[in-house]
N, C-alpha and C positions, 0 to 999 in steps of 0.2 A: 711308643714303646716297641723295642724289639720282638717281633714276634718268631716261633719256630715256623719252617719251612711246612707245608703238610705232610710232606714224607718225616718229616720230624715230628709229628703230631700225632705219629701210629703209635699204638704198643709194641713193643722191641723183641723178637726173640730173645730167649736169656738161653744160654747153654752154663754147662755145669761148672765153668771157670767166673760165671758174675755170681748174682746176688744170692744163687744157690748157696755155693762155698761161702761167699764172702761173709751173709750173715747168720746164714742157718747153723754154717758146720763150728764156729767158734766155739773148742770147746772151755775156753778159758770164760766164757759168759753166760755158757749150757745152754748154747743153742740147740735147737734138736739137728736131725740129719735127713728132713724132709726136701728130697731132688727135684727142680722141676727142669728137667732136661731138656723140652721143648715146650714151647706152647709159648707166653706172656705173663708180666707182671698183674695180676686186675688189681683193682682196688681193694684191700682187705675190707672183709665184713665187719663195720662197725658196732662197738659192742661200747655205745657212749656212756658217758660220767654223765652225772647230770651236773655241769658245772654250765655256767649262766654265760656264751659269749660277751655277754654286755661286759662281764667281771672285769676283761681284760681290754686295752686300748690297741692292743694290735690289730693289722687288717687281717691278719693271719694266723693259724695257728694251729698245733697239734700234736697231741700226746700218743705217743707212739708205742706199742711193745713189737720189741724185734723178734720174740721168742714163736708167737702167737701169730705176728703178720698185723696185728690188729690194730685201727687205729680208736684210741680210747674217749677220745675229744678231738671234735674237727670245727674248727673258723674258717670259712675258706680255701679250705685245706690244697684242692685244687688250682686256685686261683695262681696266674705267674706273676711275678713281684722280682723285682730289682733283687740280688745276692746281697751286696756289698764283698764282705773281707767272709762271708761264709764260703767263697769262692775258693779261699785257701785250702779248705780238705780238701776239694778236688784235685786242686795244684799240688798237692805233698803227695796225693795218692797217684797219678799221674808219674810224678817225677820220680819217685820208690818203684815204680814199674819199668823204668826207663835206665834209671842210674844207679848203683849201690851209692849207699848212705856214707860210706866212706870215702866218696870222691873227693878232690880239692876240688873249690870253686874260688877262681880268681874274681873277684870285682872289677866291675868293666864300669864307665862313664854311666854306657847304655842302663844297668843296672840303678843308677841313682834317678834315672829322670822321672819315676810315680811320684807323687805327693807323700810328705812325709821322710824326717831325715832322722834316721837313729845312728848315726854319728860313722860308716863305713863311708871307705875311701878307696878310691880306685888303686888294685895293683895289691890289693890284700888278699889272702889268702883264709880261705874258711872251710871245715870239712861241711859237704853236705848235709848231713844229720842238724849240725848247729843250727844252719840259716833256716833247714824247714822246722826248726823247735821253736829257735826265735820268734819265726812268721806267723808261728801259731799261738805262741805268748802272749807276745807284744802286738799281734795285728803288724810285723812289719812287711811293709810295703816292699821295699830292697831289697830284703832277705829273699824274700819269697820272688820276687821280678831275677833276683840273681839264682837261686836256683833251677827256675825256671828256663831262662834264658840258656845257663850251663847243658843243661839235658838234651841227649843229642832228638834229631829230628822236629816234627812241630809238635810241640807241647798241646797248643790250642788244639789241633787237630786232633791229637791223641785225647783230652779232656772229653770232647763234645761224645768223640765213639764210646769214652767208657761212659759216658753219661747214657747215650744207646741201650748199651750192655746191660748196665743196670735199671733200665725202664724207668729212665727219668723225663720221662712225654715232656713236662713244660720248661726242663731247663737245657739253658745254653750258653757259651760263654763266648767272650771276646778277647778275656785281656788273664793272664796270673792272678790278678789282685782283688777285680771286684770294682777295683775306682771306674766312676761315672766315665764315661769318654766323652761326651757333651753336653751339655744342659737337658739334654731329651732323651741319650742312648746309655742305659749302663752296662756295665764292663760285663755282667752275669745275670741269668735270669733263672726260675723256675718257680716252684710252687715249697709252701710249708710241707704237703706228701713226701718230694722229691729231697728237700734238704733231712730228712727224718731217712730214710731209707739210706742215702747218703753215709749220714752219719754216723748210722747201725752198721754200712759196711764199714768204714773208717777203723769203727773202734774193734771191731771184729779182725782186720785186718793187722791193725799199727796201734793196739792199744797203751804200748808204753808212750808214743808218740803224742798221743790223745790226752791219755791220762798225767802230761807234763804241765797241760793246761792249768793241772790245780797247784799251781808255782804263785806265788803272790807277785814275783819277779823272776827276773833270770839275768843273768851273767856270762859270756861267752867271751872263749879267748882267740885270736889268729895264732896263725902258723907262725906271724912273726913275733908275736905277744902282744899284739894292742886289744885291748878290753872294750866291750860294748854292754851296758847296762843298761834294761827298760824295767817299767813295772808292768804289772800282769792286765790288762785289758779285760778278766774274768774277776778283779778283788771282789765287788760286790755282791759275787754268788759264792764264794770259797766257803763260808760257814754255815752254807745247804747240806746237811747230811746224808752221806752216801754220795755226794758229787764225784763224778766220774771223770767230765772232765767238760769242756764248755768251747765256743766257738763264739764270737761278738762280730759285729758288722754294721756300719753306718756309714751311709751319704746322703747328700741330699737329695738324689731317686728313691734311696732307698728309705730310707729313714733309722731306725732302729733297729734292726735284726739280733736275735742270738737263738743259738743252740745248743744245747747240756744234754747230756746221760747222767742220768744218776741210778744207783742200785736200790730199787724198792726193795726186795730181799737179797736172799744170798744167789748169788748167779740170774741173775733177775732183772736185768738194764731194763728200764725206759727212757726213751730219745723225747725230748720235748722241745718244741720248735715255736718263736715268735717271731714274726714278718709284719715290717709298714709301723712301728709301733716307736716311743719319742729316745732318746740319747738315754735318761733315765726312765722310761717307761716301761722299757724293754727287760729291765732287771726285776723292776715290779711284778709283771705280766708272766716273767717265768717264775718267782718266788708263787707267786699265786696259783697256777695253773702245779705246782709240784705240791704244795701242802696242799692243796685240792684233792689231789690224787691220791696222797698218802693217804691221807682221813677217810675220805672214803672206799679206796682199797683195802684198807687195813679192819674194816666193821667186819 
C-alpha cells in the first residue's frame, strides 16, 4: 500500500481560504463562523453513539457533523484505505478551482483509456459542469479523466496541496478516478476522518453539484447533440430521508466505499462515511449507521 511521505504525515496549517471558509462559513447549511487562522486541523473531540462497530461490515467508518467538528461514530476512523471513485470530489473540487464550469472540454483518445465506457468519443465536445455532474452520477471514469485532463496545469499536483490545505494527513492521490493502478497500488488513499471533512467541504462549497447526486440517472447532451445516458450509482440510498447527496466507490483494493450527507434537521448536515466494506454491503452499512443515528439523536 501506498504510503504518505512523513512530511505528509504532519498536521497541515489551514489559513482562512481551506476548511475554515469551506465548511464552517456555509451559510446555506448554517455552518457557524468559527476561524482558525492558524494553527492545525486536530481530531475533533468525540462525542460517540453507542452504535455497535460489529453492526457494520466496513473496515471503516464514521459519522460526522460538520457543524460541531464532531465525529459522532468512529471504526477506524483514522486508518488509510484505498478511495476508489470517492477520489472524484476531489477531482470536481480541484478542477472548479482551476477552470469555470462553463469551459468546452473536447474529448481526446487519452481521455477514454480508464476502465469503464459510457458511450463518449473522441473530438466531442462537452461543457465542463456536464462531465463533472456525470462523473459524479454515474461514477464516470471519462467524464471525470476528461475534465481532469482539460484543466490547465497538474491536476494531481493541485489535488494532493488541497488535500494539504485541508488537513487531510492520510490521503493522497495518484490518478482523477480512484482506479487501482496495479494489483498492489491504488489510484487514492486516505482515511474515513479525511473523506468526512472532504465531503463537508464539497457540499459546503458546490452543493448544487453534490446535491445532483440524488438523480436516479442522468442525461447529457454535446455541443454537437449526441446523448449520453447512465443510471445513478447512489439508487439504492435515494429513499433515505433528508438524503443530500451521496458519493460510491469500488475496486478491488478498495472494496466498497460510499459517502452521503443527509440532513438530520433543518440546516443540520451529517457526513457519513463507509470504507473496505462489499459492492452491496456498503449500502447496507450506511442505511444502518444513518437510522442509527436518527433514533438515537432524535430521543
Amino acid at each position: 500500500m501506498m504510503r504518505l511521505p512523513d512530511s505528509k504525515a504532519l498536521m497541515y496549517t489551514v489559513c482562512g481560504a481551506s476548511l475554515a471558509c469551506a465548511v464552517i462559513l456555509s451559510a446555506a447549511y448554517g455552518f457557524d463562523g468559527e476561524l482558525r487562522e492558524k494553527g492545525t486541523v486536530p481530531m475533533p473531540a468525540a462525542a460517540m453513539l453507542s452504535i455497535a462497530p460489529t453492526s457494520i461490515a466496513a473496515r471503516a467508518a464514521v459519522v460526522y457533523d460538520p457543524i460541531t467538528k464532531q465525529i459522532l461514530f468512529a471504526k477506524n476512523a483514522d486508518m488509510q484505505w484505498p478511495l476508489a471513485s470517492l477520489t472524484k470530489l476531489m477531482t470536481a473540487d480541484t478542477v472548479l478551482s482551476l477552470s469555470s464550469e462553463n469551459t468546452v472540454v473536447t474529448i481526446t483518445p487519452e481521455d477514454l483509456k480508464p476502465d469503464g465506457d459510457w458511450g463518449f468519443k473522441p473530438g466531442e465536445q462537452w461543457s465542463l459542469h456536464d462531465l463533472l455532474t456525470f462523473g459524479l452520477v454515474v461514477s464516470s471514469n471519462d467524464a471525470m479523466a476528461a475534465a481532469a485532463n482539460a484543466a490547465p496545469g497538474d491536476v494531481i499536483s493541485a489535488m494532493n496541496h488541497r488535500a494539504q490545505e485541508l488537513g487531510l494527513t492520510q490521503t493522497y492521490f495518484s490518478n482523477p478516478t480512484g482506479l487501482d493502478v496495479d494489483l498492489e497500488t491504488a489510484g487514492a488513499y486516505g482515511s474515513a476522518h479525511d473523506v468526512a471533512v472532504l465531503a463537508a467541504t464539497f457540499l459546503a462549497e458546490h452543493p448544487a453539484l453534490f446535491e445532483a447526486t440524488t438523480a436516479s440517472s442522468m442525461t447529457i447532451t454535446s455541443k454537437e447533440g449526441d446523448i449520453v445516458y447512465a443510471k445513478s450509482t447512489d439508487v439504492p440510498l435515494l429513499n433515505i430521508p433528508g438524503l443530500i447527496g451521496a458519493k460510491t466507490g469500488y475496486t478491488d483494493l478498495a472494496g466498497g466505499n460510499l459517502v452521503a450527507a443527509f440532513d438530520l434537521g433543518i440546516n443540520h448536515p451529517l457526513i457519513v462515511v463507509v470504507l473496505g466494506s462489499t459492492v452491496d454491503g456498503r449500502f447496507t452499512d450506511m442505511q444502518t449507521l444513518i437510522a442509527a443515528t436518527r433514533a438515537e439523536l432524535s430521543q
